[in-house]
N, C-alpha and C positions, 0 to 999 in steps of 0.2 A: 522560725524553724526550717518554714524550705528554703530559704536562702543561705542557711549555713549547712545545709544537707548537700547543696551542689556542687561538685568538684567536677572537674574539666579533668577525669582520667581515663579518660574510655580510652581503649589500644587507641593505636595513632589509625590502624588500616580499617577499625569499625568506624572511627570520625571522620576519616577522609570519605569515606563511603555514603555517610549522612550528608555533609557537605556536595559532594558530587551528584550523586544520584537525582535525576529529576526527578524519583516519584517523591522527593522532599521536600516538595520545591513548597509547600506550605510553613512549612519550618525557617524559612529564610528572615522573616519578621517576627519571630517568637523568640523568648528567651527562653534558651534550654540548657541542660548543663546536667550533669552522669555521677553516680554516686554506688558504690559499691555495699553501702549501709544498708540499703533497702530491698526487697526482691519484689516487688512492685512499681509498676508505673504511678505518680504521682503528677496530676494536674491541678495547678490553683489557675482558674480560670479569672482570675482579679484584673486587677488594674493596675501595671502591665502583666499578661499571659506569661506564667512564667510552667517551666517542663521538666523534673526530675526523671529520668532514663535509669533503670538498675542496670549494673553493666554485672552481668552472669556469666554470657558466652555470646557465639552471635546472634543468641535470642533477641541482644539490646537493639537489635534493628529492628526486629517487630514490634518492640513497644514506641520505639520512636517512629514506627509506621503507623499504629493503633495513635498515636497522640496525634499525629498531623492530621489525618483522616477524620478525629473528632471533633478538634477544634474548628476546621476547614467546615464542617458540617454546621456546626454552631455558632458559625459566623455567619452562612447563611437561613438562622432563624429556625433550625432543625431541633425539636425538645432533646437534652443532654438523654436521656435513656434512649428513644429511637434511635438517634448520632451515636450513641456509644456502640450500641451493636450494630449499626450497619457500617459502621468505624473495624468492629473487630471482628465480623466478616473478612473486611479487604486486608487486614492484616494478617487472618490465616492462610489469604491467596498469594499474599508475597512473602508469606516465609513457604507455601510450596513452591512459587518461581522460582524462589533464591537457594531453594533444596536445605529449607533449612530446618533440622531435625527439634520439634520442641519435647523438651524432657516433660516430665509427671506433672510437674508443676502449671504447665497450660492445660492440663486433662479437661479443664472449665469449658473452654473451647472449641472442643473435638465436633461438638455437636453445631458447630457452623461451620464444618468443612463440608460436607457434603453438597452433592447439586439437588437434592430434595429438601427443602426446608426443613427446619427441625419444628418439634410439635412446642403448644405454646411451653408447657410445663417446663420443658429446655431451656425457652427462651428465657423464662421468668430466671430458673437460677442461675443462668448465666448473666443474670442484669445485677443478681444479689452480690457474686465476685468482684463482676466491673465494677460497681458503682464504688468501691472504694478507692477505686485510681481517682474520684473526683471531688477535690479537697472543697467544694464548696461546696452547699445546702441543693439536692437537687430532688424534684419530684420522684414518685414513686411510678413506674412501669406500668401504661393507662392499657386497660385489658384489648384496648382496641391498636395497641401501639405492635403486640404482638401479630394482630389478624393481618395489618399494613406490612408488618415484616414479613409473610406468609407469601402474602398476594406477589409484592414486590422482587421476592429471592431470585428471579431467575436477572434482573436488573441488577443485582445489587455485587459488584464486582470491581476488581481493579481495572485499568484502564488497558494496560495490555490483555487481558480476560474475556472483555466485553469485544474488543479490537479482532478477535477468532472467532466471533459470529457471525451470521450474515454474510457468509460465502459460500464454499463448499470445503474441502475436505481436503484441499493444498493450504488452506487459514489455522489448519489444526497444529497447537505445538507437541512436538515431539521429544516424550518426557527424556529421552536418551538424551537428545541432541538440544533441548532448547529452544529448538529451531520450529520451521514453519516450512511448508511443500517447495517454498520458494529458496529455502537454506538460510532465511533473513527471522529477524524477531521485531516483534511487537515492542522490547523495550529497548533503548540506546544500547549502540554498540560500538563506543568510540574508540573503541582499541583494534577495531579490525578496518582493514584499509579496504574500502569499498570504491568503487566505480562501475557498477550493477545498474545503472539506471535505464539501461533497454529491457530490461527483467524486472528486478524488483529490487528496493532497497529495505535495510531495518530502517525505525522511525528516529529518527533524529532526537537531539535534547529540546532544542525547537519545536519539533511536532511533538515530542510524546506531553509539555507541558500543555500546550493548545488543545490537545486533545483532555490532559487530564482535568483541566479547568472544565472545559464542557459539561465532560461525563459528571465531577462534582458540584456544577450546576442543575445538572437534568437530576441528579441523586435525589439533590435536596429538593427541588421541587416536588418531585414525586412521592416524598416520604410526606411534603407538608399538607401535599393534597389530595395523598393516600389514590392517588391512578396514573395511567401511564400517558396521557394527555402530556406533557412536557417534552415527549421523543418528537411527536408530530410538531413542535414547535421549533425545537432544533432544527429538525429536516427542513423547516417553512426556511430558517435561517440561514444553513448552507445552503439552501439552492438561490436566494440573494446576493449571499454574497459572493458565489459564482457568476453569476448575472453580471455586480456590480464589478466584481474584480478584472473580467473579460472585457467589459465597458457595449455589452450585449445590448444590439438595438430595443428600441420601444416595441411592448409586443411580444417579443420571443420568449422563451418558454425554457424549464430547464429540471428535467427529470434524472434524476436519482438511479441508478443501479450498479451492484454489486463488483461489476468490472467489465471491461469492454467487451467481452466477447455476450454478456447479459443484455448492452447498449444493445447488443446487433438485433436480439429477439425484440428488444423495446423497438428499436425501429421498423423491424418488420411488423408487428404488432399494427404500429400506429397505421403502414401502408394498408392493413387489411380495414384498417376507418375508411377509404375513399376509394379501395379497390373490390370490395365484399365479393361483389360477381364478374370480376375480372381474372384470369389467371395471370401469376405471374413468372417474370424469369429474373433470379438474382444474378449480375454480373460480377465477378469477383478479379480480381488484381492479386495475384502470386499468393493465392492464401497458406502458400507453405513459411509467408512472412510475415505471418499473422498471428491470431493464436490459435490453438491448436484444436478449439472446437467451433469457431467463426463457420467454417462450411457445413454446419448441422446447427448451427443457431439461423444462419442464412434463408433454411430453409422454414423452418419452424419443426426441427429436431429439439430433444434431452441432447445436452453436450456432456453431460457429464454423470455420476451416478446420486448425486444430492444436490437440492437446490439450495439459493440463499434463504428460501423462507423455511427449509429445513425437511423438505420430502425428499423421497429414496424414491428415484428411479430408472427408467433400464435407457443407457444410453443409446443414443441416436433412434429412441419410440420416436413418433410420431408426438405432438404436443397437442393437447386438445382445443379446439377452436382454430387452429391454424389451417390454412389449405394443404392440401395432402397432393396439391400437384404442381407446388412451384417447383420451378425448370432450375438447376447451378451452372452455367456455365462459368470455366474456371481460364482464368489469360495470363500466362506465365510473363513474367518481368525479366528472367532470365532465359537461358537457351541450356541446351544437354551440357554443356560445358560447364555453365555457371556463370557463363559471362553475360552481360548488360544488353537485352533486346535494342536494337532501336526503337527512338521516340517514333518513327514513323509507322515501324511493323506492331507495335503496342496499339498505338492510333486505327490503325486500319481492323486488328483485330476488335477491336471495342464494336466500331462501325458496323461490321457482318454479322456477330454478334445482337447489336441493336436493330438492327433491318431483320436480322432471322425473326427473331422473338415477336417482333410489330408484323411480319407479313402472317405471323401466328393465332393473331391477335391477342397476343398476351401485353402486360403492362409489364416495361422494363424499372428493376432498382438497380442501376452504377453504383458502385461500390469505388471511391477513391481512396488510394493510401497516399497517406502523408503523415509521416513516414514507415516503413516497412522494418522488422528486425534488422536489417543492413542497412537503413538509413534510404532506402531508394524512394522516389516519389512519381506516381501516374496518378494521370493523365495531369496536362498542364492546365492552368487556369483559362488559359483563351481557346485549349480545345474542349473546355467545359459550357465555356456562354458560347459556344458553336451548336453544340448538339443540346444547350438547353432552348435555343431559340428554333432550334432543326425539329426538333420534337417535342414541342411543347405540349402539356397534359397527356403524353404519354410515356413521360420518363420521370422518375423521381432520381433523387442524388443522395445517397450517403459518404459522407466523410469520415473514415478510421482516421484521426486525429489522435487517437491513443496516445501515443507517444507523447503528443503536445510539446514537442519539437520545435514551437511555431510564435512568434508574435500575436498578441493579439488582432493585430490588423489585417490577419491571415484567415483565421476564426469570420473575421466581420465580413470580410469577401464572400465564403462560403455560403454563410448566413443571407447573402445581397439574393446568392445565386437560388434561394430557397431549397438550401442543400442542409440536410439533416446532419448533426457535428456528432462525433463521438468523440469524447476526451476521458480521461484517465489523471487519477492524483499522486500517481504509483511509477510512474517513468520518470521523465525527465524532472517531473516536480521531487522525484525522492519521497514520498508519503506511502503511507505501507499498501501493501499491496493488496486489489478488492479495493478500488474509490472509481468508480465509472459514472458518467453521467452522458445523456445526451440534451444537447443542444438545438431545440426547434425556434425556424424562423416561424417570423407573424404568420406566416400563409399558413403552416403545418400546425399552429400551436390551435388555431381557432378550431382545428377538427376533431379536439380532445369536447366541447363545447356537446357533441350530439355523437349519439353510438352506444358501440360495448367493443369493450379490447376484450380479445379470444380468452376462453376462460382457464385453457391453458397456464395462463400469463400468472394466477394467485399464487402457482408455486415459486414466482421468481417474485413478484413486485407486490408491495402494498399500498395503497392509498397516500401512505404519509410519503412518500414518494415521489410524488405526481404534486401539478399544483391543486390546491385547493379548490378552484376550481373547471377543473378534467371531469367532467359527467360521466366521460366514456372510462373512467376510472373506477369508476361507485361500485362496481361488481369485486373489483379487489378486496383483501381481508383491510381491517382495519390496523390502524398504527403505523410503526416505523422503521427502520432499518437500523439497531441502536448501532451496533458495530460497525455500519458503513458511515455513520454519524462523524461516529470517533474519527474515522481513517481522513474521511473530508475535512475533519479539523484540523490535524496535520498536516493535510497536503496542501491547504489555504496557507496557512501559517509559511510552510515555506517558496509560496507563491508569491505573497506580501513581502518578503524579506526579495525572492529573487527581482522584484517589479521596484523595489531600490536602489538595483545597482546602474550606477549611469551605461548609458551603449556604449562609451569607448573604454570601460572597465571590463565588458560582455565581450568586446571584439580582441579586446588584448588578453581575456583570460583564456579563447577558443584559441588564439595565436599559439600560447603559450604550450599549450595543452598538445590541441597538433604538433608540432615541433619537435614536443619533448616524444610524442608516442614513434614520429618517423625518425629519430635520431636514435632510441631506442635498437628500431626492426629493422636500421639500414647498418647496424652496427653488431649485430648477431645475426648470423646466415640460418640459425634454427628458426627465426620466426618468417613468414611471409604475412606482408601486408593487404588486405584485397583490395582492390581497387575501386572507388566510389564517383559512380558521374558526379558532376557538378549539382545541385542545385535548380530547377531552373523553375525560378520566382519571378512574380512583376516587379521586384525594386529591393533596393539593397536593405538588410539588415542581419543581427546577428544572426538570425532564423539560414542566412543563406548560406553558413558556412557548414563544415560537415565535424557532426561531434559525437558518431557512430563511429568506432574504427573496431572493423573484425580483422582477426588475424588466425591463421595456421600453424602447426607446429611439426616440423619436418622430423619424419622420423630419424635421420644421423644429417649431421651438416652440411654433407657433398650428394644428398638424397633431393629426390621432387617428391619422395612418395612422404604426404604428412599422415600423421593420425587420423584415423576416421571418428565419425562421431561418439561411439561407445568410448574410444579412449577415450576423446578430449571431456566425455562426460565425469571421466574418473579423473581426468586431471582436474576439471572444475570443483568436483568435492574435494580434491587434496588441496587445493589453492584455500578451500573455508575452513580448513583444518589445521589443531599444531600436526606436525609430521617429524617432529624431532626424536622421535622415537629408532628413525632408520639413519640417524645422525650420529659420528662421535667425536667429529671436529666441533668444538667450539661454538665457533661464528656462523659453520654449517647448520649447527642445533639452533644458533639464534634463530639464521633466517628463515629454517623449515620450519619454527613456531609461528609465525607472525601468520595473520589471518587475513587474508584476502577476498572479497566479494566482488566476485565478477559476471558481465553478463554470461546467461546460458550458453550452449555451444548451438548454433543454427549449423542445421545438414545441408549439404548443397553437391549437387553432382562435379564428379571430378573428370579429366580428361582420358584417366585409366578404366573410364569405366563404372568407378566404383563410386562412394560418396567419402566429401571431406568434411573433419568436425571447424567450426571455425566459433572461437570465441570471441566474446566481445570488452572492449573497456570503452565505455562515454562519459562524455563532462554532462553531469546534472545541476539542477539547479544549488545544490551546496557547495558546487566547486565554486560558484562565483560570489553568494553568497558569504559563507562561512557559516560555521557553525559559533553557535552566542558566546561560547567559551576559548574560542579566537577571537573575537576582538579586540583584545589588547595589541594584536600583531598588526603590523604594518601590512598594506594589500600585497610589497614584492616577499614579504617575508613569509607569509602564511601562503602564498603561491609556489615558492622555496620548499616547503615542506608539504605541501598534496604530490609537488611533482617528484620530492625527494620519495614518499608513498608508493608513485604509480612504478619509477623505477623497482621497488622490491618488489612488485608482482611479476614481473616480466625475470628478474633474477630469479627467485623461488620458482619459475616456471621452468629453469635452464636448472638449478638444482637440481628438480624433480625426475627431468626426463633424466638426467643423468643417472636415477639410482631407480629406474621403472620396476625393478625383477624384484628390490628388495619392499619398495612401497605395494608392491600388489602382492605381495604374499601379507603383508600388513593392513592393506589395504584403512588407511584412518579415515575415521570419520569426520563430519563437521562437527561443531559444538559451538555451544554461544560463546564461552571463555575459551 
């Protein structure tokens, strides 16, 4: 009977969408097959799995999401009633992602949309509905199956869902737009042409499966052992296989947090383990190239008005436990112009700076960037083991590594030099944004061993966080960071893919890349390119080349005077937006639809005085990579077509300013399609 009930007639653009879409990706090994006879999902869970879909409207994506999310469940040993509803749970969350409106006939339902659990009475008849989708013999709904749903609800979510926790308040989607504080999404966005990765990118087909394996890994474990024991297990796992993937010495250590500017209070934090009655001075490096709450996490400030573990509080308070009289001083990288200090004048400020603070008797944290929003890097590595053996035990080293712009073997130096790393999953690696962690060597990792971190700190960091065993950790709350879980699973995912491709495929895809963006901005007098020192590393590799390129946008073509930052802010949302709207040529309306993601605009002092917006496009790790659904294409082929990509941001950019009067009276918005 279900086999003659299956017909292959679903519209061709709801099959291509099952097909495509990663959150299917359980469906790939299943036979399934759409039938217009039925207005139910029907699963014979036999030998082989076979999947009838009623095809109504674009409902048939929810039930083809209810089916995968079941089965995927009950393959990891989950009882078919628990798996059914926390199956169709995640299926009411992706037909809201997808805006998809469900007629009468789900009314069953209604009562697992909400973020408060439903009572069990609900749950029960909503199990009495279900269980008809499931064509074989299954038990009846164990009283204790509902309490475990109860406990669990705030877990129990799709994968871009869970992926908007555990930050702050730029991770929230934004039901208009789709979107997320960053203008990027939680689910693939392969139809928008991105090169964001000094900002943030959406999560890839790559990351978002990686990630959604996890999350239906931790699912199921947690439903099977009814507690939330399985996140802290996760977490034990990402920070290994960061460890291992880094090729991180023996010894070193590797804490978890929210996003780097999170890293910054984790490493101040840990300074207050071995400096308690010390006062301190934080040194900082151009933090206008940083992020934009770095100099109030610096200190041991709220950077922002909600933390990752989800308190509401007043920006730039005081944190609790933290010293209330570290010193900032702040040492620009550039000058009133905007242009590149010297390595010597940078050097020397550092120097004064560190003698001030020590003839104070405070204990100095250096703060090194590598790299900066524009790609810049202070101080050098040999004026680092200079003043680390000039001042030893009275200087600690932190590394903004964010970007992770860097070879591993760049990491390991830092690490030699007993320099605290901060890195990120959400830059160059492309993984979504909110994936921070820091990086302790041996010396600094043994100090987690005896103490208490400020207690401050429970608003940002949990236990499941830290390693296992961190004693000065044990005042934290218990558990895990599910959402920063998820984002680290992606941004592994395409750290492994990028740790594949040989260096003279790295050095010919940055060639290429370069080339294409200066052939670009030497070819159109509206754009100015900025200018980026060289690099200056101990030894050649891909890490030394430059794959930051900011650019200007001149208000008329025979003008110096370009956009200031509020524009280029507006041009940045039109560039993630269609804009065809202010179009009635044709090819015009193509190009002003096409969707671009690019880096944010960085403000920088201009020569008039004033400030200029300067945005960004960078090669991330997908450019060299590819995405899984390239691979068919040859490496010149599929480099052919990113760089045929990067040309129409830079067109759509010369469109744009062309028709200013009429797109700011319209002014559009981003959106994920």
């Amino acid at each position: 009977m279900l086999a003659s009930a299956i017909r292959h007639c679903l519209p061709g653009d709801l099959e291509h969408f099952i097909e495509q879409d990663a959150a299917f990706w359980p469906l790939r090994t299943i036979s399934y097959g759409f039938s217009d006879d039925i207005d139910r999902l029907v699963i014979d869970a036999g030998v082989p799995v076979r999947v009838v879909i009623p095809i109504l409207d674009r409902s048939a994506l929810v039930w083809a999401r209810l089916a995968a999310e079941w089965l995927a469940l009950v393959s990891h040993w989950v009882p078919a009633p628990l798996a059914g509803l926390a199956a169709a749970r995640i299926a009411i969350q992706f037909a809201s992602s997808e805006s998809i409106a469900l007629s009468g006939s789900w009314r069953w339902m209604i009562a697992l949309q909400g973020d408060a659990p439903p009572a069990p009475a609900e749950i029960v008849a909503v199990w009495h509905t279900l269980r008809h989708s499931w064509a074989n013999p299954v038990p009846d709904l164990a009283q204790h199956d509902c309490q475990t749903l109860i406990n669990l609800w705030p877990l129990i979510g799709t994968a871009e869902t869970i992926m908007e926790t555990g930050g702050d308040v730029r991770l929230l989607r934004d039901p208009q737009s789709n979107l997320n504080g960053y203008g990027c999404s939680h689910r693939p966005r392969p139809w928008a042409i991105t090169y964001a990765s000094s900002t943030a990118s959406s999560i890839s087909e790559r990351g978002y499966e990686a990630a959604d394996r996890i999350r239906l890994r931790a699912t199921a474990e947690m439903l099977i052992s009814r507690n939330r024991h399985a996140l802290s297990n996760e977490a034990n796992q990402i920070r290994r296989s960061i460890a291992r993937s880094l090729r991180l010495p023996a010894g070193s250590a590797v804490v978890l947090a929210a996003s780097g500017t999170d890293c910054e209070l984790l490493a101040l934090a840990i300074a207050h383990l071995s400096t308690a009655d010390c006062p301190l001075t934080t040194i900082l490096l151009a933090p206008e190239e940083t992020g934009s709450g770095v100099p109030m996490a610096a200190v041991g400030k709220h950077f922002a008005i909600d933390t990752a573990n989800g308190h509401d509080v007043i920006k730039e308070a005081p944190i609790a436990g933290f010293r209330d009289d570290t010193a900032l001083v702040s040492i620009p990288l550039r000058d009133e112009k905007a242009e590149v200090r010297p390595r010597l004048d940078i050097q020397a400020d550092i120097l004064e700076a560190i003698e001030s603070a020590l003839h104070r008797g405070r204990k100095v944290i250096l703060h090194v960037l590598d790299l900066s929003k524009t790609g810049l890097l202070a101080p050098t590595m040999s004026f680092l083991r200079d003043i680390c053996g000039r001042y030893a035990g009275h200087i600690e080293i932190i590394v903004d590594a964010c970007q992770m712009r860097m070879a591993p073997e760049r990491l390991q130096a830092y690490l030699a030099l007993g320099a605290i790393v901060q890195i990120t999953g959400s830059k160059f690696l492309t993984g979504p944004p909110f994936a921070g962690a820091a990086l302790l060597p041996p010396a600094i990792a043994k100090r987690l061993s005896t103490g208490r971190l400020p207690a401050g700190l429970n608003a940002y960091s949990s236990r499941g966080d830290w390693p296992a065993s961190a004693f000065a950790a044990q005042n934290l709350p218990s558990g895990a960071n599910y959402g920063l879980i998820l984002r680290w699973s992606a941004a592994l995912a395409e750290l492994r893919a990028f740790a594949k491709v040989s260096n003279r495929r790295k050095a010919l895809t940055i060639a290429r890349f370069k080339a294409t963006i200066e052939g670009i901005i030497q070819g159109h007098r509206i754009f100015i390119l900025q200018p980026s020192p060289v690099l200056e590393r101990e030894s050649e590799g891909w890490d030394t080349a430059r794959t930051v390129f900011s650019f200007a946008v001149r208000r008329k073509p025979d003008s110096n005077e370009c956009l200031d930052p509020s524009e280029m802010r507006r041009l940045y949302h039109w560039l993630n937006a269609d804009c065809s709207e202010a179009f009635e040529d044709p090819s015009e309306r193509t190009l002003a639809a096409r969707i671009c993601h690019i880096g944010q605009p960085v403000s920088l002092p201009n020569s008039y005085g004033g400030k200029t917006g300067w945005l960004r496009v960078s090669a991330g790790a997908r450019l060299f990579s590819g995405e899984p659904s390239h691979h068919h294409l040859r490496f010149e082929r599929r480099m052919d077509r990113e760089l045929s990509d990067l040309r129409i941001i830079f067109d759509k950019i010369i469109l744009l300013r062309n028709k200013w009067s009429s797109l700011s009276a319209l002014d559009p918005r981003p959106s994920y399609r």
